[in-house]
N, C-alpha and C positions, 0 to 999 in steps of 0.2 A: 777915646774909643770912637771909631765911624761908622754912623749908623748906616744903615741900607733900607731905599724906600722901597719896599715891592708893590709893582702895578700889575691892577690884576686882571686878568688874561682877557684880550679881544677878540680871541679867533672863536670860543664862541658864541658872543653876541655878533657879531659880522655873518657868520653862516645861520643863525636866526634872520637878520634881514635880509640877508640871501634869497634863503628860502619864502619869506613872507613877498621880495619883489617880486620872483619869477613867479611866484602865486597869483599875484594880482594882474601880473603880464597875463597869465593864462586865462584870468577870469575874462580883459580888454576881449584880451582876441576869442574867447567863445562869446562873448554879446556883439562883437563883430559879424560873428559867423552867424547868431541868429539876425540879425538886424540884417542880414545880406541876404538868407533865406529868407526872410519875409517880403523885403521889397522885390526878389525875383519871384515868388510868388504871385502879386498884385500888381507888379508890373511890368517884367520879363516876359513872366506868360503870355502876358495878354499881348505884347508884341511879336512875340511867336505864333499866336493862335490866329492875329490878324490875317497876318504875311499866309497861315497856312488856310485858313477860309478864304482867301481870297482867292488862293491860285486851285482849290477844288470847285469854287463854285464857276470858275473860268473856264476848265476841264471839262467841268459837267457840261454846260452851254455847247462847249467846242462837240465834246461828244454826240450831244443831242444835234446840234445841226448837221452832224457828219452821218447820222442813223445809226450811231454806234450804242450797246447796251448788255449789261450783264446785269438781266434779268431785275432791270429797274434799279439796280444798287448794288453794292458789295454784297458778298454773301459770306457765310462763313460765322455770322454772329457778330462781325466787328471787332475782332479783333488778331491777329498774326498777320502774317509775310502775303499771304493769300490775298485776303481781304485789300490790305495796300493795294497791292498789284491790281487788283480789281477799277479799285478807284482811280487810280491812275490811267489806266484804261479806257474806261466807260465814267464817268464821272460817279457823281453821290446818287441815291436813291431819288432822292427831293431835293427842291430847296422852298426854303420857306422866307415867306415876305411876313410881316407886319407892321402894317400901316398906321398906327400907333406909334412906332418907332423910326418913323422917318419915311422918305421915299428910297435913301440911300439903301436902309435894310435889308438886307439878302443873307442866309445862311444855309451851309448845307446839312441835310441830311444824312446819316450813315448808318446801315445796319447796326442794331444793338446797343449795350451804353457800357462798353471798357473804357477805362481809362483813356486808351488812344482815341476816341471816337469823341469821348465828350472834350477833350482838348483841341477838338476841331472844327467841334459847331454843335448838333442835333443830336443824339441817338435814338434808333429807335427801338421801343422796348418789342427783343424776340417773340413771335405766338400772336400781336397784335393785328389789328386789321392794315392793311395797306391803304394808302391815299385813296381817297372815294369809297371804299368798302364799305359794306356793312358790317357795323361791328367797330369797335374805338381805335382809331388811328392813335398811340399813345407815343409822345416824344420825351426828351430830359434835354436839359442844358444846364449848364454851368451858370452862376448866378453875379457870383465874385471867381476871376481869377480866367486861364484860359480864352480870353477875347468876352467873355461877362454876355452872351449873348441872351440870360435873359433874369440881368440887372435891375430891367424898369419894368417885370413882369406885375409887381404892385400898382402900378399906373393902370392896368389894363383894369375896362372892364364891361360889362352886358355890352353886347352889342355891337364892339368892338370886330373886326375881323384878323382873320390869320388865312395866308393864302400859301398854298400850298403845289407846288410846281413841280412835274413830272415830264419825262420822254412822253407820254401819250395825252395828259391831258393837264389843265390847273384848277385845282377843287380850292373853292372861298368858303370857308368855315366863318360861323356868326356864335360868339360865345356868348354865353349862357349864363354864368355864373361869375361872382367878384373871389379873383384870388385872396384878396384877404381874407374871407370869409371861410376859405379851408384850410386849414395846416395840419397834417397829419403825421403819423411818425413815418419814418425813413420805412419800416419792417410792412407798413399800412399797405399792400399789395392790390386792393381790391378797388382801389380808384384806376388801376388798368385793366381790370376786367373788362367783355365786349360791351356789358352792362353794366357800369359801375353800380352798383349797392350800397352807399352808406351803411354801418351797421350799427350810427347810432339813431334812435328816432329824432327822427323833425332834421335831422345835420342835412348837407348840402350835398346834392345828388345831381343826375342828370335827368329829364323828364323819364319815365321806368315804361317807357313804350317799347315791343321789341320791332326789332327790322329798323334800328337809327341807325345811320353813319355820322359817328360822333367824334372827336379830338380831344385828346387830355394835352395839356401840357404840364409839366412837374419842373420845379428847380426846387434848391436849398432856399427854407423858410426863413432864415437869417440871416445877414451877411458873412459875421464872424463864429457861425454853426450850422453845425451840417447835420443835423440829429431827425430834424424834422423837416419836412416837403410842406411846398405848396404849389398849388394844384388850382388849376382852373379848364372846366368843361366849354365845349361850344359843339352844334353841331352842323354837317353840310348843306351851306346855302344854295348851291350852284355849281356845277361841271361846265367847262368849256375845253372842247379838245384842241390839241395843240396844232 
């Protein structure tokens, strides 16, 4: 009698590993894909944002020596078709030096703070006072990511200057206060008021005199979180027109 050996069936264990490899393929290439969006994040951008602060803060200069100006800055809140067009035109609102950060340092300014605007340098917060004003000149920048224009905002601090450059005049602000010393949440609004207010007792304020022409600067208080702000005051030492 001849026996018969039965071997038992591969097809499907085969399409178990099938399926477990093209799974693993898939998981490669999504930690691919983040690993790729994060390094363009921290440092695509920031080679974007160079290349684009440079050739607005260039604009702006060109404009300014030509007398060209749309009402000191883009307008429109900073952000649409409009507002470009503006910039491109007439340069940025400001630009701003700090000489803590180098001699190289120069960045511009642009109305409001969208997205477009803070990947370009400065914005400045709508309703605020304007350069030299009375009343708080408040700006935001980017801290990590977009050209990092203000990465080493924790080095800054009393005494320190921030200079501020306009078509009509350049206003030198003398800050006041150590950014480390405030971090507030992202929703905390009331540190661009014309008078900022603390509204906790004894917390870190601006002198509460009125009629100052004062400067907030704001970034992200963390590098790798963006929940809470820090914040440091200073106010105008000196106008010289241009």
């Amino acid at each position: 009698m001849t026996q018969t050996t039965l071997e038992p069936p591969e097809a499907p264990e085969r399409r178990r590993r099938g399926v477990a490899f093209w799974f693993g393929v898939a998981l490669i290439l999504a930690g691919l894909g983040v690993l790729a969006y994060v390094a363009w994040q921290f440092f695509g951008t920031n080679v974007v944002a160079h290349r684009a602060q440079d050739r607005i803060v260039e604009q702006t200069r060109r404009a300014w020596d030509e007398g060209r100006t749309s009402d000191d800055g883009a307008s429109g809140g900073g952000s649409g078709s409009a507002s470009a067009r503006a910039v491109d035109l007439a340069g940025a609102q400001a630009l701003i030096r700090i000489p803590r950060f180098g001699k190289s340092y120069v960045m511009p300014v642009q109305a409001g703070v969208s997205t477009r605007v803070l990947a370009e340098g400065f914005g400045h917060f709508t309703g605020s006072a304007k350069p030299g004003q009375v009343g708080n000149y408040a700006v935001a920048a980017h801290r990590v990511t977009h050209g990092e224009p203000l990465r080493e905002m924790p080095r800054l601090r009393p005494g320190d200057e921030v200079v501020v450059e306009t078509r009509k005049a350049t206003y030198t602000y003398r800050l006041d206060t150590n950014p480390n010393d405030l971090v507030v949440g992202f929703h905390e609004v009331w540190v661009i008021d014309p008078l900022p207010k603390n509204p906790r007792a004894g917390g870190v304020q601006p002198d509460q005199a009125k009629g100052q022409r004062l400067i907030t600067l704001t970034t992200c208080a963390e590098l790798f979180h963006t929940d809470n702000r820090m914040i440091v005051f200073g106010h105008l030492v000196s106008t010289t027109a241009r």
